[in-house]
C-alpha positions as CSV (number, residue, x, y, z in Angstrom):
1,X,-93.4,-2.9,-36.6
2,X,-91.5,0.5,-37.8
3,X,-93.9,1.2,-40.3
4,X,-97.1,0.6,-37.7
5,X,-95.1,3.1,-35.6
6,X,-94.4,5.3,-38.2
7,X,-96.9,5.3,-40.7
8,X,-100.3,3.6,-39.8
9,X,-103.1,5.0,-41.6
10,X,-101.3,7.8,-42.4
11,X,-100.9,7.1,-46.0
12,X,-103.7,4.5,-46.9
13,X,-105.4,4.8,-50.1
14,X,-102.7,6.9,-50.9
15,X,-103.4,7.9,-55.3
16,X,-102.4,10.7,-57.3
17,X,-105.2,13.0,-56.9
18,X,-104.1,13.2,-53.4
19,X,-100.3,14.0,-53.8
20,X,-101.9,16.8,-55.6
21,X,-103.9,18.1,-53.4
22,X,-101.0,17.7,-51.2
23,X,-98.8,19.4,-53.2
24,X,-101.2,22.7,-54.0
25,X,-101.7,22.6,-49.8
26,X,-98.2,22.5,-49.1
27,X,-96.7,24.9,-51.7
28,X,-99.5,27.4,-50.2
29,X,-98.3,26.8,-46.7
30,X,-94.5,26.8,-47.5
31,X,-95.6,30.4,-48.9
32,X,-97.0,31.6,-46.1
33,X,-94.2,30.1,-43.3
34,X,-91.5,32.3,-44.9
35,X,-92.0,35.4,-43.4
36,X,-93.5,33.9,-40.5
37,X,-90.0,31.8,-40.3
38,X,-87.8,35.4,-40.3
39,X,-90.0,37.1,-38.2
40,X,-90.0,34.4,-35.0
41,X,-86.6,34.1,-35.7
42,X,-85.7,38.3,-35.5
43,X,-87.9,38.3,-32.5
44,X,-86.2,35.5,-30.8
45,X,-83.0,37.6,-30.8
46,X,-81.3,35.9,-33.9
47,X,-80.9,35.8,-37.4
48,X,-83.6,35.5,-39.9
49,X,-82.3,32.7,-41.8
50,X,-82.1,30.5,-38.8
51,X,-86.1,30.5,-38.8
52,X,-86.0,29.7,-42.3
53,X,-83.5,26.6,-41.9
54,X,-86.0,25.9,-38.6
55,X,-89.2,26.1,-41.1
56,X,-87.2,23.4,-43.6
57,X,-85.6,20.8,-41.4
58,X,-88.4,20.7,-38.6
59,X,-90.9,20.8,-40.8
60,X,-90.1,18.1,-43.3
61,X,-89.2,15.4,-39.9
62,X,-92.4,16.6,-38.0
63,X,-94.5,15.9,-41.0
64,X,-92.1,12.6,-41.6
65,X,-92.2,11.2,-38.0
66,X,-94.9,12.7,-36.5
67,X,-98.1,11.5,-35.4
68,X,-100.4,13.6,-37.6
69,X,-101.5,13.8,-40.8
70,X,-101.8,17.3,-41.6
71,X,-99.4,18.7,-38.8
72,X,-97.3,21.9,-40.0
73,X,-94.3,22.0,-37.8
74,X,-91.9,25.4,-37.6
75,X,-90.8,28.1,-35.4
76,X,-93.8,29.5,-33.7
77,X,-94.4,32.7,-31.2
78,X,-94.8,30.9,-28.5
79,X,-91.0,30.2,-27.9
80,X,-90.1,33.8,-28.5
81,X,-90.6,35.1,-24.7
82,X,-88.0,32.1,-24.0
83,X,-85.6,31.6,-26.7
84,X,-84.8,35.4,-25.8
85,X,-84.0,35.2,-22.7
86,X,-81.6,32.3,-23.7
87,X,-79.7,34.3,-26.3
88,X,-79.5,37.2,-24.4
89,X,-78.5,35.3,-21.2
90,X,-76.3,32.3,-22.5
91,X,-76.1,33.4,-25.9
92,X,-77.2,32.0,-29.3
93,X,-74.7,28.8,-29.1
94,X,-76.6,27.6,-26.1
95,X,-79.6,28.3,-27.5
96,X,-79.2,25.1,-30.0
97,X,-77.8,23.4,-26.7
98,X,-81.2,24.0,-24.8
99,X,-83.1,23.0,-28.0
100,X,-81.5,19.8,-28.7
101,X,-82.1,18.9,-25.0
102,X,-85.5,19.7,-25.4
103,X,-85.9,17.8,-28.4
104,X,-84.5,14.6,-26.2
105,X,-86.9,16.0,-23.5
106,X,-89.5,15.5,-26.2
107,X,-88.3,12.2,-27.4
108,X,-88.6,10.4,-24.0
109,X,-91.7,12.1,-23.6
110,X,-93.3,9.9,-25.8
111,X,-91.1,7.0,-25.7
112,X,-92.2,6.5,-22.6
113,X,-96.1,7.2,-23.4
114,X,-96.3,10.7,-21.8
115,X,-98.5,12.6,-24.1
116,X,-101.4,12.4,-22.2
117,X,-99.9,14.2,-19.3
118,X,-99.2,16.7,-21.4
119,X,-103.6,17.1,-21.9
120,X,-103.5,17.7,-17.7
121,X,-102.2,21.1,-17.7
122,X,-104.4,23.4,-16.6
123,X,-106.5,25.6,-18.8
124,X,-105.9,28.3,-16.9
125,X,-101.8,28.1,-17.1
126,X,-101.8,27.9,-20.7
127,X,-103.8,30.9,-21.5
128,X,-102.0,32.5,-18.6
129,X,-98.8,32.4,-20.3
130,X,-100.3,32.3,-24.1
131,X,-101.6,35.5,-23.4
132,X,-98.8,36.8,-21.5
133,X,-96.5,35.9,-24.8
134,X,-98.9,37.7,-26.9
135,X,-98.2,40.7,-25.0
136,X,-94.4,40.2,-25.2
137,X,-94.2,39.7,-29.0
138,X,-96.8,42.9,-29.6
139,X,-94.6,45.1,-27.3
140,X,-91.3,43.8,-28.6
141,X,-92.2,44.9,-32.1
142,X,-93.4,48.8,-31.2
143,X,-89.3,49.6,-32.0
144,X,-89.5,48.5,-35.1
145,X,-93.5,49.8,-36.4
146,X,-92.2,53.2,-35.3
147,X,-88.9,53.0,-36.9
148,X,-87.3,53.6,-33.4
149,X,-83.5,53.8,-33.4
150,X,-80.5,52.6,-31.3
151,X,-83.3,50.5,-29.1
152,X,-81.6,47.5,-27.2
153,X,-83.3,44.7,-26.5
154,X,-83.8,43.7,-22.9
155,X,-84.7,40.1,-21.5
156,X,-87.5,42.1,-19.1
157,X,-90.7,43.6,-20.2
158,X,-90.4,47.0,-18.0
159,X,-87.0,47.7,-19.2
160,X,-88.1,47.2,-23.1
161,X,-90.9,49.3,-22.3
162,X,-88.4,51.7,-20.7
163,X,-86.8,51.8,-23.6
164,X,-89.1,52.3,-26.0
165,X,-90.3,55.4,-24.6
166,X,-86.8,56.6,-23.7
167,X,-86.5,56.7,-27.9
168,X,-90.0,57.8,-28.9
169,X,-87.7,60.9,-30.3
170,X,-86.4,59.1,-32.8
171,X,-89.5,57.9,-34.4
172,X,-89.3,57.3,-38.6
173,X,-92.2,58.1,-40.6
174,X,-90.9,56.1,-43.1
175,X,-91.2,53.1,-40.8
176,X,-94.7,53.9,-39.7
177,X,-95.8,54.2,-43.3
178,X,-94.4,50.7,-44.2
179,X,-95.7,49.4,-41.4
180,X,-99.3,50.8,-41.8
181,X,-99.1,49.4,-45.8
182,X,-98.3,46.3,-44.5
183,X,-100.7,45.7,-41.7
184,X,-103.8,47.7,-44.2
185,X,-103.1,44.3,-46.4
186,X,-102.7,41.8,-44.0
187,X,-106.1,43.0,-42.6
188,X,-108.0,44.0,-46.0
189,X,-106.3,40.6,-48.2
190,X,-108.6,38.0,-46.4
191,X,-111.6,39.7,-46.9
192,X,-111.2,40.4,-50.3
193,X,-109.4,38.0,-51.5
194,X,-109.4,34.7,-48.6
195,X,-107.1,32.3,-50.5
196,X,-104.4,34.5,-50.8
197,X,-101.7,34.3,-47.9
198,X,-102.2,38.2,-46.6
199,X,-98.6,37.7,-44.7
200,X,-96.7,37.6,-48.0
201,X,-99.2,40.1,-50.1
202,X,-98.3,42.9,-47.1
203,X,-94.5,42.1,-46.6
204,X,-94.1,42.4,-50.8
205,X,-96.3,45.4,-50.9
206,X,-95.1,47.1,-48.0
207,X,-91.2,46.2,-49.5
208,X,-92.1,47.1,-53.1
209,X,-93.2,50.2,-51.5
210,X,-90.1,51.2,-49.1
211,X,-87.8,49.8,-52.5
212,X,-89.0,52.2,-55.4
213,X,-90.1,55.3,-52.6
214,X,-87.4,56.1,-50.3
215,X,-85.0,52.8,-50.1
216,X,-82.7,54.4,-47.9
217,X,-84.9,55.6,-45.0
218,X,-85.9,52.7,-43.5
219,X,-84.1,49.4,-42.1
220,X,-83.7,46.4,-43.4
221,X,-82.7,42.9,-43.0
222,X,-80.0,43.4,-44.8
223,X,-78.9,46.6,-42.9
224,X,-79.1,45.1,-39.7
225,X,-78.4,41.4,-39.7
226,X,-76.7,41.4,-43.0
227,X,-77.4,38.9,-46.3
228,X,-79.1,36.0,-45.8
229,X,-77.2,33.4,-47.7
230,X,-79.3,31.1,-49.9
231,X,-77.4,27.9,-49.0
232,X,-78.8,25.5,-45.3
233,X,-75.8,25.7,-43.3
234,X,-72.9,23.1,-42.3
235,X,-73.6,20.6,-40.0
236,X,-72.3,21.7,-36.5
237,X,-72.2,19.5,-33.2
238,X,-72.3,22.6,-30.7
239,X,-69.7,22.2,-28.1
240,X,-71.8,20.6,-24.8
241,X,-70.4,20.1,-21.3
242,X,-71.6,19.2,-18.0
243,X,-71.6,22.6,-15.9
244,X,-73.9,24.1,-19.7
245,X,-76.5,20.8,-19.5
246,X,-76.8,21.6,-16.0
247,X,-77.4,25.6,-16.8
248,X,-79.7,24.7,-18.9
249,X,-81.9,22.5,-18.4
250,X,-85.0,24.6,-16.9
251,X,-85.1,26.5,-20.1
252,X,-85.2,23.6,-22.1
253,X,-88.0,21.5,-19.8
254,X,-90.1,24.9,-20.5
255,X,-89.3,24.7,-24.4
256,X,-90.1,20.7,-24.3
257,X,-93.5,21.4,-22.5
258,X,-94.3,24.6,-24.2
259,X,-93.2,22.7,-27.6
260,X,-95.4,19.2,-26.2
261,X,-98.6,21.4,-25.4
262,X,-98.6,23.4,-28.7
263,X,-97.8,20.5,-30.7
264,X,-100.9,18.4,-29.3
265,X,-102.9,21.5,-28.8
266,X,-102.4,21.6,-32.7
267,X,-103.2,17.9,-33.5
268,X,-106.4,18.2,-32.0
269,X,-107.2,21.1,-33.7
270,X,-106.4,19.2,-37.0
271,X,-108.2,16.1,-35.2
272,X,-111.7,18.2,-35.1
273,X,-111.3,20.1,-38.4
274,X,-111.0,16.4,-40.4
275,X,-112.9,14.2,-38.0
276,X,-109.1,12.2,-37.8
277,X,-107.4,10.9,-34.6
278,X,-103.9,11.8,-34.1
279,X,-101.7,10.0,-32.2
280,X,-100.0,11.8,-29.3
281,X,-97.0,9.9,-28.3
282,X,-95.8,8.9,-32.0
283,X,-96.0,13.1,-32.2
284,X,-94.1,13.4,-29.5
285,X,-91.4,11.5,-30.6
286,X,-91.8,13.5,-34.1
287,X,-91.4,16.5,-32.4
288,X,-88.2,15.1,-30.3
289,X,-86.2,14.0,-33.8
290,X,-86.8,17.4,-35.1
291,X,-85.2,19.0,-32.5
292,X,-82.8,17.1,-31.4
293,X,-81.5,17.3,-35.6
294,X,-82.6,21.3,-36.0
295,X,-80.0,22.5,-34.0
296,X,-77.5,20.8,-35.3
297,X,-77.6,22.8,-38.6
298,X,-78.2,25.8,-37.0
299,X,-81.9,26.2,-36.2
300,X,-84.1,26.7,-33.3
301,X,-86.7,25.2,-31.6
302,X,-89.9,24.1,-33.5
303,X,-93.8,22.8,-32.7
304,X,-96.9,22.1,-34.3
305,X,-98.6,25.6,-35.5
306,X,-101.8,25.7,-35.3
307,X,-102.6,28.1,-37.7
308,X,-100.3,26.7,-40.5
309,X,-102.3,23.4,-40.0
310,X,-105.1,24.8,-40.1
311,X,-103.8,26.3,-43.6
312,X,-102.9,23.2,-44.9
313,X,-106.4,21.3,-44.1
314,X,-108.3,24.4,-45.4
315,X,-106.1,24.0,-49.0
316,X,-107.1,20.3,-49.1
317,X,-104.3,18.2,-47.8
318,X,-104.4,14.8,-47.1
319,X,-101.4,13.3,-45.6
320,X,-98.4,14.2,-44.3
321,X,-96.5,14.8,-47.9
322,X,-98.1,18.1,-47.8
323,X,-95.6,19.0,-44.8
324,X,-92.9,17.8,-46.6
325,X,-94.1,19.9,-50.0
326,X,-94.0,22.9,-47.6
327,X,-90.3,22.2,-46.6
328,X,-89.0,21.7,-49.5
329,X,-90.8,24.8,-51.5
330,X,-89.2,26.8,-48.6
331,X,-85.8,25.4,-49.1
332,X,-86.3,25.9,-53.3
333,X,-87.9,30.1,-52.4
334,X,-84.3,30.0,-50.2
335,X,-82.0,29.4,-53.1
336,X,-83.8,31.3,-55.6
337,X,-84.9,34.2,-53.5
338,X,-82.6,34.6,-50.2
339,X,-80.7,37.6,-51.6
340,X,-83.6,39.6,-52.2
341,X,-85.1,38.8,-48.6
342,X,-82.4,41.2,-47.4
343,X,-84.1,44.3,-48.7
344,X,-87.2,43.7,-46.5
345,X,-87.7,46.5,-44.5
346,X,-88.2,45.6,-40.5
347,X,-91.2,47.9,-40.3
348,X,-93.0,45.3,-42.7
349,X,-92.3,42.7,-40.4
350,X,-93.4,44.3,-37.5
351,X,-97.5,44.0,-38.4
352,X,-96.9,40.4,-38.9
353,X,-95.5,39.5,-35.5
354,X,-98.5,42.1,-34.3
355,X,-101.3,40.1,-35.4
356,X,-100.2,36.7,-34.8
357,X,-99.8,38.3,-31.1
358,X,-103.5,38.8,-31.6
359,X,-104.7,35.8,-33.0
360,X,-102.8,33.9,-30.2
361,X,-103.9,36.4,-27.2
362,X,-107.0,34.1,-26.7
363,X,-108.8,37.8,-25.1
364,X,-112.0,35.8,-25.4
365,X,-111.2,32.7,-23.2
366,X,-108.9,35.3,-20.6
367,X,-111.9,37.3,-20.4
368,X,-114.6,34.3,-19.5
369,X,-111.8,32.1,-16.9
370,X,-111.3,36.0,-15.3
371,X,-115.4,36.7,-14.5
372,X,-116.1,33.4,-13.1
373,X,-113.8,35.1,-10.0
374,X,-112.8,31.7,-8.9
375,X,-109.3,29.8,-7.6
376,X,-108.6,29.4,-11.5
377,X,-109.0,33.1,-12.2
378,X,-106.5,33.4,-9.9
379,X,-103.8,30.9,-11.5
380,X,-104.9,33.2,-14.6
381,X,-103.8,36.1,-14.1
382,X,-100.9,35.3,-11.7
383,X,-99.2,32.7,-14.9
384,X,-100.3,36.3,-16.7
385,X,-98.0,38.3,-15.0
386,X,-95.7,36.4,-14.4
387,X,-95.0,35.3,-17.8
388,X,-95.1,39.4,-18.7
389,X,-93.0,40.9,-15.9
390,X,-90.8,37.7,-14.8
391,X,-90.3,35.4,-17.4
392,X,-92.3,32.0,-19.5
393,X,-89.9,29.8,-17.1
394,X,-91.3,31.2,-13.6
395,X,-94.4,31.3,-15.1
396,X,-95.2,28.0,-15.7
397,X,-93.4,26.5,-12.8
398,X,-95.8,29.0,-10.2
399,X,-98.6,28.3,-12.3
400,X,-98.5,24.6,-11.7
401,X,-97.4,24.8,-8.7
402,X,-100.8,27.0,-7.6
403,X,-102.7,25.0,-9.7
404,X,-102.2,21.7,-7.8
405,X,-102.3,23.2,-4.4
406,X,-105.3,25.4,-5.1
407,X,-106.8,22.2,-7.3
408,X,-105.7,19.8,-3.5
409,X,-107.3,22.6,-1.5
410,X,-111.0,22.3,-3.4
411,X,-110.8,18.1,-3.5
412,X,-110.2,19.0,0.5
413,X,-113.0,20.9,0.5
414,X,-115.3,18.4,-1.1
415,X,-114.1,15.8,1.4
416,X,-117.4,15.5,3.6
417,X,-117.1,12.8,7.2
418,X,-120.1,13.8,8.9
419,X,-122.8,11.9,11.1
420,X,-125.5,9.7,9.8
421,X,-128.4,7.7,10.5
422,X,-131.1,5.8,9.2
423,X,-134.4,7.8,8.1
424,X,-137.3,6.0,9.2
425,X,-139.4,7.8,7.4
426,X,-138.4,7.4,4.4
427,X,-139.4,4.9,2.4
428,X,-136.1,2.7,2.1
429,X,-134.7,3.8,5.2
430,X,-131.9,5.8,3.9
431,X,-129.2,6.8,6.0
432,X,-129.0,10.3,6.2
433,X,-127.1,13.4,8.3
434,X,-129.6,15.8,8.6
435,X,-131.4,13.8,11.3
436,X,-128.4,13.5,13.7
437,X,-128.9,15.6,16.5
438,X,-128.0,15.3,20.6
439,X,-131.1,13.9,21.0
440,X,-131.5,11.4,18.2
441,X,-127.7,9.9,18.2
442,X,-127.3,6.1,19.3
443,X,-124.5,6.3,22.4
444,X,-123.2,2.5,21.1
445,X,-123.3,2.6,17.6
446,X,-121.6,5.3,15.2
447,X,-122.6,5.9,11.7
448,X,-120.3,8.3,9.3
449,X,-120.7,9.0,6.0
450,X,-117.8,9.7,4.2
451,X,-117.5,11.2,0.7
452,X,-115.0,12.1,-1.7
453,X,-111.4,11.0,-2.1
454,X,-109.3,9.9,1.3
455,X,-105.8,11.5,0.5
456,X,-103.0,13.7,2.0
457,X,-105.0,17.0,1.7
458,X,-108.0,15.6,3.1
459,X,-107.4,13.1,6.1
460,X,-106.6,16.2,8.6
461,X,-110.5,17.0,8.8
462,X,-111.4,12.8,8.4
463,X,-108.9,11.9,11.1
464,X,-110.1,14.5,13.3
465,X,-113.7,14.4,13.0
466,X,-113.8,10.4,13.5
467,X,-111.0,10.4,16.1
468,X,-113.9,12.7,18.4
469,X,-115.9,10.2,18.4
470,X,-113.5,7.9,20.0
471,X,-113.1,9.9,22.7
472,X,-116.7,9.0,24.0
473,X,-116.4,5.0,22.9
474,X,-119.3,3.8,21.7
475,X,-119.4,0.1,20.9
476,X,-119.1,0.0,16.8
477,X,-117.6,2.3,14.5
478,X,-119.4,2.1,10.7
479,X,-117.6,3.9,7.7
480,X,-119.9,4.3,5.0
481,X,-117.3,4.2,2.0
482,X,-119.1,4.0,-1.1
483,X,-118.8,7.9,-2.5
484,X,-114.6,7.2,-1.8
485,X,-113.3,7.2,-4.6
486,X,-109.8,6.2,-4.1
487,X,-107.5,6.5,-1.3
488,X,-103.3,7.3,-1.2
489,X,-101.4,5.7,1.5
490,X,-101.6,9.3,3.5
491,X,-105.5,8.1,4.1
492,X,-104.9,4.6,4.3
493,X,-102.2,5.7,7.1
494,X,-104.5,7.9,8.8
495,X,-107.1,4.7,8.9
496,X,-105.1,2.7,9.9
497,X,-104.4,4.7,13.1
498,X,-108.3,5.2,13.8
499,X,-108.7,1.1,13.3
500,X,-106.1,0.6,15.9
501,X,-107.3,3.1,18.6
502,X,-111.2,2.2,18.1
503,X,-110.2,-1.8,17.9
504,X,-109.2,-1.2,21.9
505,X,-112.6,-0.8,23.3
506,X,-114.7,-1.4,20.1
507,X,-115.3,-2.8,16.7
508,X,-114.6,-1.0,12.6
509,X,-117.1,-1.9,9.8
510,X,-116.9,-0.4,6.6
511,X,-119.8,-0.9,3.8
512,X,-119.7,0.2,0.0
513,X,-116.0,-0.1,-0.5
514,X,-114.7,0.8,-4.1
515,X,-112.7,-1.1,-6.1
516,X,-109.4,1.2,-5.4
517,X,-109.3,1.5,-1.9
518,X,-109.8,-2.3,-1.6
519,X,-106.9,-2.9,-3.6
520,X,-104.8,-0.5,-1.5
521,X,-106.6,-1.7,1.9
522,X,-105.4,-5.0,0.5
523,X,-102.0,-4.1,-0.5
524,X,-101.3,-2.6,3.2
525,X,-102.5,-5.2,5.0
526,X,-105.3,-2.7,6.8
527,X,-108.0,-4.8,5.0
528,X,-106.9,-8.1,6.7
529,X,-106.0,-6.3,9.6
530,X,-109.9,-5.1,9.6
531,X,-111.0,-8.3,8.9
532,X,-112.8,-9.6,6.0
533,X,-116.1,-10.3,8.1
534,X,-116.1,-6.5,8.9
535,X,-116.6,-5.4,5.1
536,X,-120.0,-5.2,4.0
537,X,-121.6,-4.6,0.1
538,X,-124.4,-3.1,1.7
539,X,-125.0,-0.7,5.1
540,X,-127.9,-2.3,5.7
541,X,-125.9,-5.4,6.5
542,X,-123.4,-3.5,8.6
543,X,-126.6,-1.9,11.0
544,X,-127.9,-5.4,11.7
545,X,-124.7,-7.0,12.6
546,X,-123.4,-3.8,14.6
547,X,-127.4,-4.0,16.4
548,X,-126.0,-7.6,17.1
549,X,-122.8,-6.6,18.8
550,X,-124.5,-3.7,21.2
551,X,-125.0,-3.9,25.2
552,X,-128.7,-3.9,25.2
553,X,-128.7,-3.4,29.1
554,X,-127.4,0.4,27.9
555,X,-129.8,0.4,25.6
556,X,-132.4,0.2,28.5
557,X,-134.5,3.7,29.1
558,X,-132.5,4.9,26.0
559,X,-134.6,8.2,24.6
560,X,-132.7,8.6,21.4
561,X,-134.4,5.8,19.3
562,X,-131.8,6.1,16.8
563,X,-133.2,3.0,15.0
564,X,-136.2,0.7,14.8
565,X,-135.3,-2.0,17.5
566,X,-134.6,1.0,19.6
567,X,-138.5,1.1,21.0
568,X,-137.9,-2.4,22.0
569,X,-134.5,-2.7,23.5
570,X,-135.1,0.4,25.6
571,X,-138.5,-0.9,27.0
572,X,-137.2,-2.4,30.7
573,X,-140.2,-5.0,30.1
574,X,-139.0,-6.2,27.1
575,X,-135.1,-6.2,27.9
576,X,-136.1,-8.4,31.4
577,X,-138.5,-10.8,29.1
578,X,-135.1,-11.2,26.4
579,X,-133.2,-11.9,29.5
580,X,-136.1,-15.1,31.0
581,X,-135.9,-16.2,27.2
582,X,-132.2,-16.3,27.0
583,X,-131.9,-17.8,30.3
584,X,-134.3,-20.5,29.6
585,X,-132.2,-21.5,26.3
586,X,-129.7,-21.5,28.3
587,X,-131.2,-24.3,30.6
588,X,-130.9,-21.9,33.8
C-alpha cells in the first residue's frame, strides 16, 4: 500500500538509460537553482545559505514524496513578499516556526484529499497577487542594481520606495556596471547559446569581472552577510509555544496556500509538457514533509517551481531521481564551492531576482482579465494592490473574499422566476414568458418558470416574486424546476414557506425536478410534505391535472384564454351543458 502511495508509476520501466538522462537533467538544474537558492533567500530578509540548505533538503523530499515525476521543488519568489514580512515582524526564528506549520498545513491538505480545492481559486486572485510579487521583488532589488548604500529594508512598499530615493546620492557605478554585465548575459546567453543556464554564466561573469577589476568597490556576500559555511547545518527544534502558533498562523495558511497553488500550478505545467498525470493530493503531502523537515535544519519554505521543472523536462528527465540528482549536486557545489560564493557581488544578484520578477509578472494575462472591464477585473486589480501596498496576507484573504461575493452576486443575477404559459402556436406547445401579459394570464392557475440555482443569494428575488402571486390566490401554483440545478437549505427554507402559505387556499406542483434538489427536498421532509402525487417528469402532466383541479364556473366568460380548453370552459353554453351531463351521471 505505501509504495502505491508513494511510487505508482512513477518509476516503471525504470533502466539505465534513464537514470542518465536523469542525472544530465538534474546536475543541469542543480546548476541553475544555486543562485536562484541565495538570491530568494537574500530577498527574503535572510542569509544566503539558508536558500541553499532550502534547495537541498526540499528538493530531494519533494522529488522523494511528491506526486510528480519531474517536480523541482526549492525556494521560489513567490514567498518572498511574505517571508519578509515574517523576519522583519517576528523575526527569522519564527520564520521556520510559520514554515513548519505550513508544511503540516500542507500535509493535512492532502491527507485529507484537498488538492482539488486548491484548482478553485480564482484566476483572477492569483495573478492579482503574482503580479503584485513581481513588483515587490523588482523594486526590492533597485538598492542593490544601483549600488545604493545604508538602505533599510522596510516590510511596506511606499516606505522601500521612500527609501530608495531618499539614497539615490549614494549610487555606485561599480554596482551598476556589475549589474549591467550580469543582466547583458542573462539576456544574450539563451539566444546564443540555449542550453547553457544564463543565471550562472552572468553571476560568474559579472563576479569574475568585479574580482580581477575593482574587488573592493562593490558589496558582496561576504561583506554583508558574512561566509557561507560549506557544511548543512545542525539539526534544531525551534522553540514553539502556544501565544507564537497562535501569532502565526495567518502567515503560515498564506505560505501553505501560496506553497499548494504553486506547487500544482507547477505539476500541471509538467502534466502538459510530458502528456503525464500528476497526482495532486500525494503532492501535497510531498510538499507538507518537506516543510515540516526544512525548517528544522534551518531552511525556509519551499514549492514546486515552475521554471526549474520546466528545466528539468526540457534536459530529458524521466522520473523523480532527477530531483534528487539536483539536490545532491547542490549539496556536493556547497562543500566544494561555498567559500568562494562569498565574493559574489550583490549587484550580480540583483538582475537575477529582476528577471524572474518578469518572467513571473504574467503582464500578458493582467493585461487581457483587466480589458474585459468585468466583476473579475475588479478582484484583479484590487488582489493587485493590495498585495503591493498592504501585504500577500490581506491580499489574498480580500481577494477571496470579493471573489465569492462578487462570484454569489452574478449566480443571483442569473436566477430568473418569471411568468409562463403555454404557446399555442408553437408547434409543441412550449411554455414560454414572453406571452404572459394582463390580458393573456389564467386568474386560477399559475405557471413560473424558474431557472438557475435556488440558494441563499438568490431566494430574496424567488421568494418575493412567487409570494406576489399569493397575494391574489389563484387555485394552483406550478414550479417549473428543470433548469435548477441544485438547491441549499436557504432555498429549500424559503420553499418551504411558499408551500405552506399557498397550501391554505390552494395547491404546489413542481415538474422537471433535478436529481439534487430531490435528494434535499427528500432529506427535509418538503418533498413528502408536498406530496409525491404533486411532482411531475413532465409540465405537460402538471397543466392537465392543475386544468382538473380549477373552478370552471370562474372560468365562465373568462377573456384570457390562457390555454386550449379555455374557449370551452369559458363558453356559458358549454359550462351549463357540463353541468346537465354531470348531473345526469350523477342520477339527479
Amino acid at each position: 500500500m505505501q509504495e502505491k502511495w508513494f511510487f505508482t508509476g512513477r518509476f516503471k520501466g525504470y533502466s539505465i538509460q534513464s537514470f542518465q538522462k536523469d542525472l544530465i537533467s538534474g546536475l543541469v538544474v542543480g546548476v541553475i537553482a544555486i543562485p536562484l537558492g541565495m538570491a530568494f533567500a537574500i530577498a527574503s530578509g535572510v542569509k544566503p545559505e539558508y536558500g541553499i540548505y532550502t534547495t537541498i533538503i526540499a528538493g530531494i523530499l519533494i522529488s522523494l514524496l511528491g506526486g510528480s515525476k519531474y517536480q523541482i521543488g526549492g525556494p521560489t519568489g513567490a514567498f518572498i513578499p511574505i517571508l519578509f514580512g515574517v523576519v522583519i515582524t517576528y523575526g527569522y526564528e519564527n520564520l521556520l516556526i510559520a514554515g513548519l506549520l505550513a508544511g503540516i498545513m500542507l500535509f493535512l491538505m492532502g491527507v485529507f484529499k484537498l488538492g482539488s480545492l486548491i484548482k478553485f481559486i480564482p484566476r483572477p486572485v492569483t495573478i492579482g497577487f503574482t503580479s503584485g510579487i513581481a513588483v515587490i521583488i523588482f523594486t526590492g532589488q533597485i538598492a542593490n542594481f544601483l549600488g545604493l548604500s545604508d538602505v533599510e529594508n522596510h516590510e511596506l512598499f511606499l516606505d522601500n520606495v521612500s527609501e530608495i530615493i531618499s539614497h539615490l546620492g549614494s549610487i555606485n557605478l561599480y554596482s551598476i556596471l556589475t549589474a549591467v554585465i550580469c543582466l547583458s548575459t542573462i539576456i544574450l546567453t539563451p539566444r546564443l547559446f540555449p542550453k547553457v543556464p544564463g543565471p550562472l554564466i552572468g553571476l560568474l561573469l559579472s563576479t569574475l569581472v568585479a574580482a580581477f577589476f575593482y574587488p573592493t568597490q562593490v558589496a558582496t556576500i561576504g561583506s554583508t552577510y558574512g561566509e557561507i559555511p560549506n557544511s548543512l547545518p545542525q539539526f534544531h527544534f525551534p522553540e514553539i509555544t502556544m501565544d507564537k502558533i497562535i501569532q502565526l498562523l495567518r502567515p503560515a495558511f498564506v505560505i501553505a496556500i501560496l506553497g499548494g497553488i504553486e506547487s500544482l500550478l507547477s505539476a500541471v505545467v509538467a502534466d502538459g509538457m510530458t502528456n503525464s498525470k500528476h497526482h495532486s493530493n500525494r503532492e501535497l503531502v510531498g510538499q507538507g514533509i518537506a516543510n515540516i523537515v526544512t525548517p528544522l535544519f534551518g531552511g525556509i519554505p519551499a514549492t514546486g517551481a515552475i521554471a526549474r521543472t520546466a528545466t528539468n523536462i526540457k534536459n530529458g528527465a524521466v522520473s523523480p531521481v532527477s530531483g534528487i540528482v539536483h539536490g545532491l549536486m547542490v549539496l556536493l557545489i556547497l562543500v566544494l564551492f561555498a567559500p568562494y560564493a562569498s565574493n559574489i557581488p550583490l549587484a550580480s544578484m540583483a538582475p537575477i531576482l529582476m528577471v524572474v520578477a518578469w518572467n513571473m509578472s504574467e503582464r500578458k494575462v493582467f493585461y487581457h482579465v483587466l480589458k474585459t472591464k468585468t466583476s473579475d477585473s475588479f478582484v484583479l486589480v484590487v488582489t493587485f494592490l493590495l498585495t503591493v501596498f498592504m501585504n500577500l496576507t490581506i491580499a489574498v484573504e480580500v481577494g477571496l473574499l470579493l471573489a465569492v461575493i462578487l462570484f454569489t452576486k452574478r449566480m443571483s443575477d442569473s436566477m430568473v422566476t418569471v411568468k409562463a404559459l403555454p404557446n399555442q402556436n408553437s408547434k409543441n406547445k412550449k411554455v414560454v414568458s414572453h406571452i404572459v401579459s394582463d390580458t393573456h394570464d389564467c386568474p386560477q392557475i399559475s405557471i413560473y418558470n424558474v431557472e438557475g440555482p435556488l440558494f441563499f443569494g438568490a431566494v430574496q428575488t424567488f421568494a418575493q416574486t412567487i409570494m406576489n402571486t399569493i397575494d391574489y390566490k389563484p387555485k394552483v401554483l406550478l414550479l417549473r424546476m428543470g433548469k435548477v440545478p441544485l438547491i441549499d437549505t436557504t432555498g429549500e427554507a424559503n420553499l418551504s414557506s411558499i408551500v405552506t402559505n399557498f397550501s391554505k387556499h390552494g395547491i404546489v406542483l413542481i415538474s422537471g425536478l433535478r436529481s439534487q434538489p430531490k435528494s434535499v427536498l427528500k432529506k427535509t421532509g418538503l418533498y413528502d410534505c408536498i406530496g409525491e402525487d404533486y411532482f411531475f417528469d413532465h409540465t405537460g402532466e402538471a397543466i392537465d391535472y392543475a386544468l382538473r383541479q380549477l373552478n370552471e364556473n370562474k372560468c365562465i366568460g373568462c377573456k384570457h384564454f390562457a390555454f386550449k380548453e379555455c374557449a370551452h370552459l369559458s363558453n356559458p353554453e358549454h359550462a351549463i351543458q357540463d353541468e346537465k351531463v354531470y348531473s345526469h351521471m350523477n342520477g339527479q
